[in-house]
C-alpha positions in Angstrom: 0.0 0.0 0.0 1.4 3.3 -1.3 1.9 6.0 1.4 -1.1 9.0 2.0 -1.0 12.3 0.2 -0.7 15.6 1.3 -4.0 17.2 2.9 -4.0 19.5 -0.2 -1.8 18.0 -3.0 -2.4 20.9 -5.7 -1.9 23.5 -3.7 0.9 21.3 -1.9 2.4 20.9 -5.6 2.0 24.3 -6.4 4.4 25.5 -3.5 7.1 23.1 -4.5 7.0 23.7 -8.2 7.4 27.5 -7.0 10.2 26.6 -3.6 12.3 23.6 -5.0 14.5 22.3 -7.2 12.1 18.8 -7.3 11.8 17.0 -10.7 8.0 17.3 -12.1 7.7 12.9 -11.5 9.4 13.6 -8.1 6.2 16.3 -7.3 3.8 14.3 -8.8 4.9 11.1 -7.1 4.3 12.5 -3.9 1.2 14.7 -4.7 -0.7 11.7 -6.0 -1.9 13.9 -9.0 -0.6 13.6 -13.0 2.8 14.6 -14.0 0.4 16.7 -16.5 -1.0 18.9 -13.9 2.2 19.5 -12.3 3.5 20.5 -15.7 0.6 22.8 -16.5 1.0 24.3 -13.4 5.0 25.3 -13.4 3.8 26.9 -17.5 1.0 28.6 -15.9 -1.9 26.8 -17.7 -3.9 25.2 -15.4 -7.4 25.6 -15.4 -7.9 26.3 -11.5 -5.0 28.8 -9.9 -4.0 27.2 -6.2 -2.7 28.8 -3.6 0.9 27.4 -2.4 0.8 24.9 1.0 3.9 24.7 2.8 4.3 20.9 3.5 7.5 21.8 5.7 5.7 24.0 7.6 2.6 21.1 8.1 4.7 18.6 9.0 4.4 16.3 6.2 8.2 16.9 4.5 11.1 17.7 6.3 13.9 20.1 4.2 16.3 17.3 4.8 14.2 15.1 2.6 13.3 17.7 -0.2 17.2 18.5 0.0 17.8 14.7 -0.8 15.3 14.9 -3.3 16.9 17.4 -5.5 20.2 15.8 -4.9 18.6 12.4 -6.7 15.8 12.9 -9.2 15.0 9.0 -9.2 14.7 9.4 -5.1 11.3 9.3 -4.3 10.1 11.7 -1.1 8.6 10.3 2.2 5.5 11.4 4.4 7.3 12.4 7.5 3.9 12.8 9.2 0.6 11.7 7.5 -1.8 14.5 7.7 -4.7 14.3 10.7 -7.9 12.5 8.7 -11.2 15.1 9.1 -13.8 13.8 10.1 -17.5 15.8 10.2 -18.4 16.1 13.7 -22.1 16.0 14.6 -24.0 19.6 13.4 -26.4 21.3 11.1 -26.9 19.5 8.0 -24.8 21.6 5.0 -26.7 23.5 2.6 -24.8 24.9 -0.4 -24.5 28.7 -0.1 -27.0 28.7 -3.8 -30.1 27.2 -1.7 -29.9 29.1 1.8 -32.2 31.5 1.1 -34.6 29.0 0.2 -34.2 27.5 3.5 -37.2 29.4 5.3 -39.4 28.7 2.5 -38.9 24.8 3.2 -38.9 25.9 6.7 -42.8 27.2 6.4 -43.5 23.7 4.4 -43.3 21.8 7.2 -44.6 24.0 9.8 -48.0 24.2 7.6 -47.9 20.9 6.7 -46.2 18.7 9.1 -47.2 20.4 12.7 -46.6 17.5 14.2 -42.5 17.7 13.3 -40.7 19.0 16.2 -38.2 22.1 15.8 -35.3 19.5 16.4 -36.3 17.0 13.6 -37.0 20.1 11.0 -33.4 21.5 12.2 -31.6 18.4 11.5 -33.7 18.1 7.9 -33.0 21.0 5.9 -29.9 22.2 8.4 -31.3 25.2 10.0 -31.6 26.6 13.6 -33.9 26.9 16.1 -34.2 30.4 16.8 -35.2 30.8 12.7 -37.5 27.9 12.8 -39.1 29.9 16.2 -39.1 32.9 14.3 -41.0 31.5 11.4 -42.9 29.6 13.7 -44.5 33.7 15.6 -44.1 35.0 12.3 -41.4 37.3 13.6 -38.6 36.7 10.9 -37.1 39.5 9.1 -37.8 38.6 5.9 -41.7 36.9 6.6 -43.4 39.4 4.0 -41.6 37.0 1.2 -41.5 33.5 2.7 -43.4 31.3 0.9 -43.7 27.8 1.9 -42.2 25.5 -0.8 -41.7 21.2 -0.3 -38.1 20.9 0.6 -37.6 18.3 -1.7 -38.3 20.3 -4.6 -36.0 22.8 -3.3 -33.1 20.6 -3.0 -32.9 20.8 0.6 -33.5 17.2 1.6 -34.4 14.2 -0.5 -38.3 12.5 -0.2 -36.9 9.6 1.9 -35.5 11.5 4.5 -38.9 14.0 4.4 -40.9 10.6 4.1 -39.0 9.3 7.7 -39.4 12.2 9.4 -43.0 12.5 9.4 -43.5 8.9 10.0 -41.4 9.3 13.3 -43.1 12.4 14.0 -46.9 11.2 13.4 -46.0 7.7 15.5 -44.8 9.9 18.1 -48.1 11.8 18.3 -49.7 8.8 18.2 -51.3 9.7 14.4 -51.2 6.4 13.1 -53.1 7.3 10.0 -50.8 9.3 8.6 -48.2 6.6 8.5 -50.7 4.2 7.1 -51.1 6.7 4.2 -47.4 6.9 4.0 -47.1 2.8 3.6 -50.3 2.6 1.2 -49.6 5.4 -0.9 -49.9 4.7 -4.6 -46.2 3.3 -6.1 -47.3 4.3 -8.9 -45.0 7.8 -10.1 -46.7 11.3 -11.4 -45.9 10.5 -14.5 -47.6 7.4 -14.6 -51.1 8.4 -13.3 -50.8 11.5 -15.8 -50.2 9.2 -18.4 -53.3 7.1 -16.9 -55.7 10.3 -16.2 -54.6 11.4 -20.1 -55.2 7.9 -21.8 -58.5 7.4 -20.0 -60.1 11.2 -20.9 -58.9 10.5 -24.6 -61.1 6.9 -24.8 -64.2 9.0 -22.9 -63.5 11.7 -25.7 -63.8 8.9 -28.8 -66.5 7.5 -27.0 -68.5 10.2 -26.9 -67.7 11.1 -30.7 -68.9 8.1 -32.0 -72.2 8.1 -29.8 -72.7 11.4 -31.1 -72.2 10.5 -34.4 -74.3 7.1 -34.2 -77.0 9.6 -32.9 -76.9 12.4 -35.1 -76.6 9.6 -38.1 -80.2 7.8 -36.7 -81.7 11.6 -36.6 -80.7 12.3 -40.0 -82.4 8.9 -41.1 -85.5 8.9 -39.1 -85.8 12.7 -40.9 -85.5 11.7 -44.1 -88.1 8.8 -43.7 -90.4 11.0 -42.4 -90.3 13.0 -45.5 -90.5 10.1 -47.8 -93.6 8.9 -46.7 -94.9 12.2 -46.5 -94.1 12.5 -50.3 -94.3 9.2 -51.3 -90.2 8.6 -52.4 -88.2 5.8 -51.8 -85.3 5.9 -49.0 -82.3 3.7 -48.5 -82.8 1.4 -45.6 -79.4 2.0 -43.5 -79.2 -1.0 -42.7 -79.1 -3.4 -46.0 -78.7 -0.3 -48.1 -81.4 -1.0 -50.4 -84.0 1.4 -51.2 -87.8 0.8 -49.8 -90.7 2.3 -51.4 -92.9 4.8 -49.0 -95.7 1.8 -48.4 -92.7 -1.1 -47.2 -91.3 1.7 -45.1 -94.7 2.3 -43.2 -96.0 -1.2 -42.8 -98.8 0.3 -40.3 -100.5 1.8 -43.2 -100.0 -1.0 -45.4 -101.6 -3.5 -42.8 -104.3 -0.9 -42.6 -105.1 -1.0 -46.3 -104.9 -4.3 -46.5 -107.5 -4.6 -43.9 -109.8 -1.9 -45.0 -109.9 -4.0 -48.6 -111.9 -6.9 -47.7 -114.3 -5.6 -45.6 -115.3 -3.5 -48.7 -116.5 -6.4 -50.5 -118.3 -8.0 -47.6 -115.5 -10.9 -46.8 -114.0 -11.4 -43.3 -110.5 -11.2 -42.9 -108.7 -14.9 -42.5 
């Protein structure tokens, strides 16, 4: 296993390219970076200016070892002290300096929302502090004319798990246990797709109800052009075997009448 870099290695690089007499593989080497970036930066062209880091000065070279260094360019330099490994200690969650001012908006969210969330869980969500959250909370913040409560999640200040598992904790805590059995049986199914459903199913009422209109407006257009036929006697196309029928065929009622009327005329009785 190779031994650890410098805290900063470009800016750690930078300050030797500028305070020795180290070969670029030599700075590289111990850097961990490419001998390409070490170039760029000793002819000035790299893409992000660093500010030099004095490894002597840290603890992680010695000026005997950057002296034997120069003295042997195939000499390769060793950590004299590994630097300290940071670790995040417990705090505020970060927000990128970009979304901070959206913070109070996500803030009033969950205070409208999610009363049941306690100032402690909302802190710890979107990384904020108690005395703001209060604030918000009395209306007493500085800027409360323009806060205007937004989902975090949309806002980028926490994901919809992390939102989803607070108010779960909160509402069993409060003893709401419907809210959490809305959270479990809440439709898997995405926005998209129950657009996509809510879109397909109004487009198959829309043909629907085209073709019943059209069924409807084509039996009204029939029905008034028999009635005119037998009012003057003309044949009409029967819609449905599309041959024509003469005015008697298509009123049988009068024809059975007729036909009825006709014997009794010449004294016989009807079979």
């Amino acid at each position: 296993m190779g031994q650890p870099t410098p805290l900063m290695p470009h800016a750690t690089a930078t300050w030797l390219v500028d305070h020795t007499g180290l070969s670029f593989e030599q700075i590289a080497e111990f850097c961990g970076i490419h001998i390409l970036e070490v170039q760029a930066m000793a002819d000035d062209l790299a893409g992000s200016k660093y500010t030099g880091r004095d490894p002597v000065h840290a603890g992680e070279l010695t000026l005997e070892e950057i002296e034997l260094g120069q003295a042997d360019e195939n000499y390769s330099l060793k950590m004299h002290k590994a630097p300290v490994e940071v670790t995040r200690t417990k705090g505020p969650r970060y927000t990128p300096v970009s979304k901070r001012q959206d913070k109070p908006d996500g803030i009033a969210w969950v205070l409208r929302n999610h009363p049941e969330v306690s100032d402690a869980q909302i802190g710890k969500l979107i990384g904020t502090t108690r005395n703001t959250i209060g604030a918000i909370r009395e209306r007493s913040h500085w800027n409360i004319q323009n806060i205007q409560p937004k989902d975090p999640v949309t806002l980028g200040l926490c994901s919809q798990r992390e939102l989803d598992a607070v108010v779960a904790k909160a509402a069993k805590r409060a003893g709401i246990t419907e809210e959490v059995e809305a959270v479990e049986n809440a439709d898997a199914r995405s926005d998209k797709d129950k657009l996509i459903d809510e879109l397909r199913a109004e487009r198959e009422a829309n043909v629907k109800a085209a073709a019943e209109a059209a069924q409807e407006a084509e039996a009204e257009a029939w029905l008034t052009a028999k009635r005119e036929a037998e009012e003057s006697g003309e044949d009409i196309i029967d819609p449905e075997s599309g041959f024509k029928d003469t005015a008697e065929e298509a009123a049988p009622e009068v024809a059975a009448e007729e036909a009825v009327e006709a014997p009794e005329e010449d004294g016989e009785t009807p079979a």
